[in-house]
GUBA-678328 format. One record per residue: x, y, z of N, C-alpha, C in turn. Coordinates in steps of 0.001 Angstrom, whole numbers, padded with zeros to 6 digits, always signed. Atoms other than C-alpha are relative to their C-alpha. Layout:
N
XYZXYZXYZ/...
//
This chain:
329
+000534+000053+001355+017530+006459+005115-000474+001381-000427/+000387-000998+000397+016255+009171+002640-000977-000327-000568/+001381+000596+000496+012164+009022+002159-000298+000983-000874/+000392-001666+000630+010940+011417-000413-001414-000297+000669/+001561+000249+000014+007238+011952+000519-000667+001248-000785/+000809-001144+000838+004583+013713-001854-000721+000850+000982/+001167-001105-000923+003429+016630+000056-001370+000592-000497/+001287-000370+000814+000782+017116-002458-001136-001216-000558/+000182+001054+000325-000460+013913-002289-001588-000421-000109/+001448+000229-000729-003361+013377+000000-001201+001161-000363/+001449-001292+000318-007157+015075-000389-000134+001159+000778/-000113-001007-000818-006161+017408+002383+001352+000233-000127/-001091+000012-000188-002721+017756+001316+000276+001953-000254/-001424+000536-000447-000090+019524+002355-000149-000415+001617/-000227-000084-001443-000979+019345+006128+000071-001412+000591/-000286+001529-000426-001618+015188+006545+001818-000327-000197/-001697+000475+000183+001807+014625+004454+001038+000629+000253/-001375-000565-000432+003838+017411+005973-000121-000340+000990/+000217+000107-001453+002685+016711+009802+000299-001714+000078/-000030+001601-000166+002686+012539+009053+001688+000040-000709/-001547+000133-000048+006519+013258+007923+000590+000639+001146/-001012-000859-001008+007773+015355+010587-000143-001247+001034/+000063+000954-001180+006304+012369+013019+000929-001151-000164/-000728+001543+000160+007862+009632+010704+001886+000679+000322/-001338-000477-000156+011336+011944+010929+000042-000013+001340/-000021+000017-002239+011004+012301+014922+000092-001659+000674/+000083+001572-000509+010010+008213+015026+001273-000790-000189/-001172+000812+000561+012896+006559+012959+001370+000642-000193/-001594-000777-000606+015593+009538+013010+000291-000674-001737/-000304-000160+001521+015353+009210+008523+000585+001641-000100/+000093-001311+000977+015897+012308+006358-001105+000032-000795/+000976-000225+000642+012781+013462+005007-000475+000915-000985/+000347-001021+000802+012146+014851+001494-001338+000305-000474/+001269-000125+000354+009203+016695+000785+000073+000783-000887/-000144-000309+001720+008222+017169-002871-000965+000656-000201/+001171-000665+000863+006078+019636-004035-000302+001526+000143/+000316-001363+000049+004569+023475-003525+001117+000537+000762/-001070-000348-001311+007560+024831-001455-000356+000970+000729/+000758-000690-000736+005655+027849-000223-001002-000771+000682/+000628+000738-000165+003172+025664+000875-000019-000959+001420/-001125+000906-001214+005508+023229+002855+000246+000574+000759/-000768-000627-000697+007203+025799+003928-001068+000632+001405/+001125-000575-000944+003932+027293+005734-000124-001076+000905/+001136+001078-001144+002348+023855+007335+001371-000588+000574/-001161-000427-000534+006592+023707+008322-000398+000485+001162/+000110-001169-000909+006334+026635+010452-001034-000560+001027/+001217+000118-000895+003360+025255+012221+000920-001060+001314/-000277+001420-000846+005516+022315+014081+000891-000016+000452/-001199+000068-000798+008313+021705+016016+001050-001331-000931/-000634+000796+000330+010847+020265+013775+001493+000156+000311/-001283-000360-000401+014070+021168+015790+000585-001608+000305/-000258+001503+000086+016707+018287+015198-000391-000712-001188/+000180+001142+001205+015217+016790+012082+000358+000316-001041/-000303-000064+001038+016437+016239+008943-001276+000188-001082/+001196-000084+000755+013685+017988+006721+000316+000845-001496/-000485-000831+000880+014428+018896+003328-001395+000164-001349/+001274-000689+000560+012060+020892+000707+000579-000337-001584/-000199+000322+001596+012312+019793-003031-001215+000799-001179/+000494-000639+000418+010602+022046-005027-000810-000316-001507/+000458+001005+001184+007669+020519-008002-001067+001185-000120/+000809-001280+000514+005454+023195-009909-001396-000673-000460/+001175+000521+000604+002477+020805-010992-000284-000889+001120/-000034+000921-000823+000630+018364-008823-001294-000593-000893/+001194+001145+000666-001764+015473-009811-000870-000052+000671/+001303-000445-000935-005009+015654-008820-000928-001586-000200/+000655+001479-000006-007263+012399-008166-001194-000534-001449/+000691+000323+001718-009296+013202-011747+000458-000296-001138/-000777-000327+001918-006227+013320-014086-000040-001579+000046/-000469+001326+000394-006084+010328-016058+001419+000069-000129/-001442+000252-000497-002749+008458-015559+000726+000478-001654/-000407-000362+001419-002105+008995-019513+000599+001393-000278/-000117-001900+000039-002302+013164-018924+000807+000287+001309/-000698-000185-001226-000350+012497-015305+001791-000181-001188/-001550+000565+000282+002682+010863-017555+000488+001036-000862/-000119-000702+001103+002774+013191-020403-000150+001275+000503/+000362-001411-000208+001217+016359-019283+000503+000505+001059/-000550-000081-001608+002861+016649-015989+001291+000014+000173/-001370+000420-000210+006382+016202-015848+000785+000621+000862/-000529-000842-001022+007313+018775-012869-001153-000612+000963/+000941+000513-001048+004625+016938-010903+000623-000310+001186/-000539+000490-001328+005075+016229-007126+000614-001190+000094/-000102+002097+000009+004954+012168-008068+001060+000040-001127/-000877+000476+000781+007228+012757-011212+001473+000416+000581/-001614-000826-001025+010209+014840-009271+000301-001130+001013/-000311+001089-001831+009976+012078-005657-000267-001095-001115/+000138+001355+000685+009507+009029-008270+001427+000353-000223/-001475-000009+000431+013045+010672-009925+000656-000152+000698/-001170+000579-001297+014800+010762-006472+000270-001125+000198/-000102+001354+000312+014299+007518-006115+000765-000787-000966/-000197+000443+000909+015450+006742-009589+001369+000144+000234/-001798-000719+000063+018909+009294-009414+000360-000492+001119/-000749+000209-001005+019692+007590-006169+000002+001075+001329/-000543-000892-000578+019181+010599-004326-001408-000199+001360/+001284+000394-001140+015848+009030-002032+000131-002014+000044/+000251+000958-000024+015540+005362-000873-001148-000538-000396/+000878+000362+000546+012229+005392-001434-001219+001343-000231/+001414-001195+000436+008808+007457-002614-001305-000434+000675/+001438+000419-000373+005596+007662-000534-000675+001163-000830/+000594-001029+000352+002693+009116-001888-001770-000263+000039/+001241+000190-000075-001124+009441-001347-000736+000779-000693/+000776-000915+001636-002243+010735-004749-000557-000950-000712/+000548+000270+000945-003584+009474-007566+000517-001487-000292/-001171+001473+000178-002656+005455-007873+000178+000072-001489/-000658-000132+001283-003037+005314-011576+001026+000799-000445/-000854-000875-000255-000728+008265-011945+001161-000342+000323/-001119+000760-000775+001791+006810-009331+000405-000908-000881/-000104+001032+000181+001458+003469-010965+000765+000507-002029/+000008-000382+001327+001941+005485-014722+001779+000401-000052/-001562-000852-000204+005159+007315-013742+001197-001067+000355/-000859+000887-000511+006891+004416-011811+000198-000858-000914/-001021+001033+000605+007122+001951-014046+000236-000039-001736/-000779-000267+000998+007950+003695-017258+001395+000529+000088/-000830-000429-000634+011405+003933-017162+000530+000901-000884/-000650-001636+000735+011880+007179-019636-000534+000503+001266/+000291-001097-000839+010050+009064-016840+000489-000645+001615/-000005+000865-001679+010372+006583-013478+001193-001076-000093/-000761+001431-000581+011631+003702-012150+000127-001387-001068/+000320+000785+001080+010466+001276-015037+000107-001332+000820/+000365+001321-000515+009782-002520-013957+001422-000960+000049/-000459+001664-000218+011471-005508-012597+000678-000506-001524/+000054+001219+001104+012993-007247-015714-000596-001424-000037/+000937+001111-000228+010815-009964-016437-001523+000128+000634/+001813-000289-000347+007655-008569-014524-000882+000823-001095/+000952-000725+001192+004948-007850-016992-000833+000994+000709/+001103-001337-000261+002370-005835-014977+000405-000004+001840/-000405-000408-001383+003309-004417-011266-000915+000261+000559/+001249+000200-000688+000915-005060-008701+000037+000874+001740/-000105-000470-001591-000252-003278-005593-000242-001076+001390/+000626+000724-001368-000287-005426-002259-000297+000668+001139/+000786-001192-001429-002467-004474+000928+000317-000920+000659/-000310+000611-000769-001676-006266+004133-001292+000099+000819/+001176-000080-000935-005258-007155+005854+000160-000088+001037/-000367-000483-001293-005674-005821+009216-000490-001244+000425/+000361+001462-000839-006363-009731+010840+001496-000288+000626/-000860+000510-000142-004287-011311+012976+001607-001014-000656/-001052+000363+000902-002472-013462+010460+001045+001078-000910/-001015-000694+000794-001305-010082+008318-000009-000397-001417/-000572+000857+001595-002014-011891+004789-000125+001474-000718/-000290-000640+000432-001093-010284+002366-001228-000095-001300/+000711+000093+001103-003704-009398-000949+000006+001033-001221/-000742-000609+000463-002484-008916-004019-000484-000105-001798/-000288-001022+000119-003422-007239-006576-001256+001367+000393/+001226-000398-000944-005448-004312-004997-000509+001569-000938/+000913-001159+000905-006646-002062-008135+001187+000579-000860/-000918-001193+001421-003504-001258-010448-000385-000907-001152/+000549+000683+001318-004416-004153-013171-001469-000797-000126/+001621+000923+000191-008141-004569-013615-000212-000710-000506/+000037+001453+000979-007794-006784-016438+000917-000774+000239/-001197+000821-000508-005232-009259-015973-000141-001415-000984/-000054+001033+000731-003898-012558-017877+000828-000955+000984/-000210+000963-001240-003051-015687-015945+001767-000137+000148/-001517-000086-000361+000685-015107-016089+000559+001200+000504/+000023-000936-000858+000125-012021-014536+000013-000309+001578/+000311+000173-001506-001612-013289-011327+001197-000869+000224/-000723+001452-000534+001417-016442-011197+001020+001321+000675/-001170-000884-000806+003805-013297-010679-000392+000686+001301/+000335-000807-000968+001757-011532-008385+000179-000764+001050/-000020+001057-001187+001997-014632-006463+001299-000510+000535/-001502+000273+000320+005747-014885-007133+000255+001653+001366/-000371-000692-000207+006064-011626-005871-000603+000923+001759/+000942+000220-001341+003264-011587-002905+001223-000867+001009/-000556+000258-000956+005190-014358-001420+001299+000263+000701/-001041-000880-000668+008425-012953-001400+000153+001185+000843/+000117-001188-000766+007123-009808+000013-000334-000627+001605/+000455+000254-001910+005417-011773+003426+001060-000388+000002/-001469+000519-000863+008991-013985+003750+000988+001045+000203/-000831-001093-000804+010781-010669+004002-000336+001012+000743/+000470-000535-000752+008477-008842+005444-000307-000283+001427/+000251+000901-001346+006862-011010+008040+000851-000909+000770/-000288+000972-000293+009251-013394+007960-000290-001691+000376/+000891+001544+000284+007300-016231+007167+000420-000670-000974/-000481+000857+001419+009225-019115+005186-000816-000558-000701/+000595+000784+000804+007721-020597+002586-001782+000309-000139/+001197-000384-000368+004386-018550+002478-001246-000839-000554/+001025+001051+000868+001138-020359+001842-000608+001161-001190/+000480-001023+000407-000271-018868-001248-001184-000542-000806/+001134+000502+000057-003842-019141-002341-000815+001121-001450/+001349-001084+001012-006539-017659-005562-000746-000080+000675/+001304-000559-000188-009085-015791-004377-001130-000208-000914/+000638+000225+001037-011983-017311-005475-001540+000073+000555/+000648+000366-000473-015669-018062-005238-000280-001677+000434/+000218+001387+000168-015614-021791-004457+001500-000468+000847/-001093+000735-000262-012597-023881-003014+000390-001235-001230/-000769+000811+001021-012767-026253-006175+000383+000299-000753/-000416-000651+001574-010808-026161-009125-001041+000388-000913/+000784-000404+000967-014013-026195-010966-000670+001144+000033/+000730-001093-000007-015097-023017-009587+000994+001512-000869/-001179-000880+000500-013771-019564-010901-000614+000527-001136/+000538-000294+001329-014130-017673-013899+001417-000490-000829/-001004+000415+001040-011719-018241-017232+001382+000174+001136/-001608-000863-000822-008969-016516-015347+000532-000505+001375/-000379+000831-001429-008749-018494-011786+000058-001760-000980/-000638+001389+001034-009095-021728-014323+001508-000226-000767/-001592-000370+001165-006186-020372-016743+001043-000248+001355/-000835-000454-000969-004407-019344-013329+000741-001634+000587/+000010+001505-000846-004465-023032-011574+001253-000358-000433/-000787+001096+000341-002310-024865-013215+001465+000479-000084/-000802-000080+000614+000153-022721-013947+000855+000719+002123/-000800-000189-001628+000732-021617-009544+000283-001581+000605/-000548+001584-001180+000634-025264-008655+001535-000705-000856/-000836+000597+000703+003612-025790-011336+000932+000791+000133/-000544-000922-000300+005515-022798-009750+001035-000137+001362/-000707+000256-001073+007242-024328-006795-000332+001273+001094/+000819-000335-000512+005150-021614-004905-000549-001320+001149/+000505+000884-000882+003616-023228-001444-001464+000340-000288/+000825-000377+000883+000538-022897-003726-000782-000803+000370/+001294+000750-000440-002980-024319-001548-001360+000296-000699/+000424-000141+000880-005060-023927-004113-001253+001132-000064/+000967-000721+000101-008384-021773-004071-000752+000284+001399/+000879-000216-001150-010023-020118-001407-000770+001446+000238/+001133-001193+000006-013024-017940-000642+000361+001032+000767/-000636-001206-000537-012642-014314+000772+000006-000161+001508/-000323+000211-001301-013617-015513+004031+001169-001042+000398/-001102+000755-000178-011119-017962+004335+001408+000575+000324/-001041-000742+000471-008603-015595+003149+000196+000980+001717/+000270-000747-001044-009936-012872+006030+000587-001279+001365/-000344+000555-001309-009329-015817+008545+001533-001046+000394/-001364+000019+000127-005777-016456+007828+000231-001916-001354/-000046+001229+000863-006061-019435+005169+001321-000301-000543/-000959-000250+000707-003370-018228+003269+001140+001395+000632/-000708-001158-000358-000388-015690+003715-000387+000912-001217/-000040-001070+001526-000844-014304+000041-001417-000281-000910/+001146-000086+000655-004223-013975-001773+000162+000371-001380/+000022-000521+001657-004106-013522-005564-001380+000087-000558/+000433-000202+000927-006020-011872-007511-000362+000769-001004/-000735-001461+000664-006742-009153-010004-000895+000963+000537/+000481-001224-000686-006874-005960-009222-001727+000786-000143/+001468-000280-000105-010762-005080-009848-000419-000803+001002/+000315+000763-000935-011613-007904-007629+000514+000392+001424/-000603-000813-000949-009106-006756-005222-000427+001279+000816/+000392-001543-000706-009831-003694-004700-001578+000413+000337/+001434-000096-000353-013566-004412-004281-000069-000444+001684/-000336+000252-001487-012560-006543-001279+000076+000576+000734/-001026-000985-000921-010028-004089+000469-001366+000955+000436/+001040-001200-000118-013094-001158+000147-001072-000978+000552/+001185+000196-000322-016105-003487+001242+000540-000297+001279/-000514+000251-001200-013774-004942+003940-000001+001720+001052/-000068-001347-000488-012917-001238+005137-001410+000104+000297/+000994-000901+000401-016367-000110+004584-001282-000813+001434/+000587+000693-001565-017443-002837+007320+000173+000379+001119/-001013+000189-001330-015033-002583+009819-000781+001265+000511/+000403-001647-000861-016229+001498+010377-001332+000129+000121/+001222+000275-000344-019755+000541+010220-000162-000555+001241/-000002+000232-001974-019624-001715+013421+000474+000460+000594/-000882-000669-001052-017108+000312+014694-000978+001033+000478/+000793-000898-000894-019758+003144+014705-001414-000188+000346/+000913+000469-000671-022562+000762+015466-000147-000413+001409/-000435+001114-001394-020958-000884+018547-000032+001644+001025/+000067-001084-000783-020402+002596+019708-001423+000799+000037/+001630-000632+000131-024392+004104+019021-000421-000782+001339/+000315+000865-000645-025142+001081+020621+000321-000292+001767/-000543+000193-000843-023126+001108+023399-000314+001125+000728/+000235-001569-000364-024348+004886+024460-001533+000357-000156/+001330-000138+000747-028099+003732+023798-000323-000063+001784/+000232+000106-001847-028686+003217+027956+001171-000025+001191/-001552+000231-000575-026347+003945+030939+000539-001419+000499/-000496+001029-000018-026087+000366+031446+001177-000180-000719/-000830-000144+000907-024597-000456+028723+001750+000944-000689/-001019-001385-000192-022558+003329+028714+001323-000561+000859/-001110+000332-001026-020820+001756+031921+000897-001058-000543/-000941+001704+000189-020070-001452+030586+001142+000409-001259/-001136-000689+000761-018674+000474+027505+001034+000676+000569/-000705-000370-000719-016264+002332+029673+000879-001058+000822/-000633+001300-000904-015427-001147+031614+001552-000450-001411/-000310+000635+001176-014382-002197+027961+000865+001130-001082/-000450-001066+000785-013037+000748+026685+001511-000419-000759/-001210+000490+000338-009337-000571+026330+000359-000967-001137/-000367+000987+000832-009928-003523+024643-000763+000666-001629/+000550-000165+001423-012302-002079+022198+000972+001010-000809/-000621-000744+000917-009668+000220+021312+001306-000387-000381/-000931+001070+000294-007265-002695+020912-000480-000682-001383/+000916+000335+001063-010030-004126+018496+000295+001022-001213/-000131-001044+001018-009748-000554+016781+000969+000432-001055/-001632-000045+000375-006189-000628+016187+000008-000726-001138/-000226+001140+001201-006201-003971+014323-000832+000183-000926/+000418+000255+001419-009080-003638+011620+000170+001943-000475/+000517-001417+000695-008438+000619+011447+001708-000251-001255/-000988+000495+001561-006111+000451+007537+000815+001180+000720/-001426-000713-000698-004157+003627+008855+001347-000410+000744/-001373+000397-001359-001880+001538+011053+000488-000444-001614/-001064+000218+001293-000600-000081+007441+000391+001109-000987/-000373-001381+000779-000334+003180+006053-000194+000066-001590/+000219-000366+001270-000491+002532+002635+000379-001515-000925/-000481+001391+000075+000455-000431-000281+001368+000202-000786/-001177-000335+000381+003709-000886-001828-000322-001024-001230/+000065-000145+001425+003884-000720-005273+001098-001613-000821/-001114+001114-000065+005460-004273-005854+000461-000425-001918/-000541+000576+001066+007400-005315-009271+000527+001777-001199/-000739-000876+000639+008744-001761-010105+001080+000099+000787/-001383-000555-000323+012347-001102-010142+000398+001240+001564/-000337-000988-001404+012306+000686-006677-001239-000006+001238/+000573-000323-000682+010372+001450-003590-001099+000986-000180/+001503-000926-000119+006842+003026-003856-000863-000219+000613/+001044+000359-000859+004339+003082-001388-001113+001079-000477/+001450-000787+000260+000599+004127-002324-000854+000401+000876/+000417-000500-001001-001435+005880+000558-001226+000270-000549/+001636-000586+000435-005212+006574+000641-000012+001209-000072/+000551-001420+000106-006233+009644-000692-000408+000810+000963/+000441-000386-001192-007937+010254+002673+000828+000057+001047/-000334+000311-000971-005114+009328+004850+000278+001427+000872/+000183-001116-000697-004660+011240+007747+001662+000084+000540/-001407+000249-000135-000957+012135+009289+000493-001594+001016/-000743+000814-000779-000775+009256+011217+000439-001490-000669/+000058+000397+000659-001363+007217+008503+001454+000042-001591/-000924-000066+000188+001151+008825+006475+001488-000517+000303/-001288+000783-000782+003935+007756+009321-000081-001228-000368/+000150+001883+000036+002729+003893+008906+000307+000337-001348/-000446+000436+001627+003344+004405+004798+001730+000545+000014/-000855-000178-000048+006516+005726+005645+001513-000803+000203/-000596+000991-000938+007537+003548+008346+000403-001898-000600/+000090+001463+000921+006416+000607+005851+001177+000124-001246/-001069-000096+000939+008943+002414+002814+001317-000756+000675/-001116+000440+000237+011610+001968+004770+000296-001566+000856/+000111+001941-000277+011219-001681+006349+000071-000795-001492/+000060+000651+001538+010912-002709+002561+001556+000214-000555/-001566-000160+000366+014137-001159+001556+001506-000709+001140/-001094+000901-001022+015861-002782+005010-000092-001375-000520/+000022+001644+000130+014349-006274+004040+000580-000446-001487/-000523+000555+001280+016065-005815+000628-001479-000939-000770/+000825+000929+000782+012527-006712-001047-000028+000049-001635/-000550-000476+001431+012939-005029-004393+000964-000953-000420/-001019+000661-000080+016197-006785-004672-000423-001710-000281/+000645+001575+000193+014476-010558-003859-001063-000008-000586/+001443+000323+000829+011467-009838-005981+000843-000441-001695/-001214-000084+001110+014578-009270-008682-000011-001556-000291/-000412+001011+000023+015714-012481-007985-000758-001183-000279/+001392+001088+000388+012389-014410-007879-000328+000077-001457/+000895-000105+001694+011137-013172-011563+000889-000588-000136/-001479+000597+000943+015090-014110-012863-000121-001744+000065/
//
């Protein structure tokens, strides 16, 4: 495959997204384009051992920065890192676009299709999904591109959620659930009320409402809901996980008792670490635009990069684009 990745993406970029491509080019044996400062590239290049890989330098004179509004990214920008690796994509000349910049931005460029990729026919608003680090893998969807939302929004997101776990995971017939406060219909605000009626009349495996813990403990494969809500989740969830992670460890280094027994345990806790640290999913994929886009944390680090990479092109093998097509039609 051919990945473009934004080398100007991340808050430390170019060195996360040039060093987290050279690993994903060494892991999967892709072609890897990197979009943006070419002096730049070309330097944090030089630093690595890329003998054998297919690494090619695409050259973008503007980059988006995490303050521009997406309005002044679409318009004011048009040599941008994200508008050049969104076009590859478009001209055929990349399978897909990672990038750990600016989501509005990303989300601005991709699915206008004078400048990008432009949408799904039939999808009204294109949603980001995150894959929670739990054993089950559910999927939650939407995770901060449509803060406002109208209830024939969320039915697609749910349309388009479950198609993503059955080709992703391979899970037939995914269960799919609103994120709510309450498990009854009567709970909810306007918008999980509006929503109801119209997923259980969707031939969707549609179990009706369920609370975030529920969700966290595999209730559902697909979580709907809108993206403000979403994306409060994803960040408080995160914002836990590295709290005990660096409580368990204070804690564990508070007497040598304890010290030893941490050391006994060392393995598993870093089995534990694996599953709730978000880097292993690398990033979310930009679901109901006309192509492959994966969104990466601003923060990610290169290894993190590889997992948003590694995730582009599993999406383009499982033909999901393609069956999300087919689901809206």
């Amino acid at each position: 495959m051919r990945i473009a990745v934004d080398a100007m993406g991340s808050d430390n970029h170019p060195q996360p997204d040039v060093t987290g491509s050279v690993m994903a080019a060494r892991e999967f044996g892709d072609a890897i384009i990197l979009v943006g400062d070419q002096p730049q590239i070309e330097a944090e290049l030089a630093k690595l051992d890329t003998a054998g890989l297919s690494m090619e330098i695409v050259h973008a004179s503007q980059k988006v920065t995490m303050t521009d509004k997406p309005s002044q990214v679409v318009k004011g920008k048009p040599d941008s890192s994200m508008h050049v690796g969104v076009g590859l994509v478009r001209d055929g000349r990349a399978d897909a676009f990672v990038t750990a910049g600016n989501t509005g931005g990303a989300l601005g460029i991709a699915m206008l299709r004078r400048v990008g990729l432009g949408r799904i026919p039939g999808v009204k608003r294109p949603a980001l999904g995150v894959i929670f680090p739990t054993a089950e893998r559910p999927l939650i969807i939407d995770n901060g591109a449509n803060a406002d939302c109208k209830p024939e929004y969320l039915l697609q997101f749910g349309v388009m959620g479950s198609l993503y776990i059955e080709r992703m995971l391979g899970v037939p017939n995914p269960r799919v659930a609103l994120i709510s406060n309450g498990e009854e219909e009567g709970k909810g605000n306007a918008l999980i009320k509006e929503t109801i009626p119209l997923l259980r009349a969707s031939g969707l495996n549609y179990i009706g409402n369920i609370e975030p813990k529920e969700f966290v403990l595999g209730a559902a494969h697909v979580g709907v809901t809108d993206g403000f809500t979403g994306n409060i989740v994803i960040k408080t969830a995160e914002a836990i996980a590295s709290y005990m992670s660096n409580l368990i460890k204070t804690e564990i280094k508070a007497s040598p008792v304890t010290a030893v027994g941490g050391l006994l345990a060392k393995s598993a806790f870093k089995r534990v670490g694996s599953h709730l640290n978000p880097d292993e999913v690398g990033g979310a994929p930009l679901l109901g635009v006309n192509g492959v886009v994966i969104v990466a944390h601003g923060r990610s680090n290169a290894y993190a990069i590889k997992q948003a990479i590694g995730q582009a092109r599993r999406i383009v093998a499982q033909k999901v684009v393609e069956a999300i097509t087919a689901g809206i039609a």
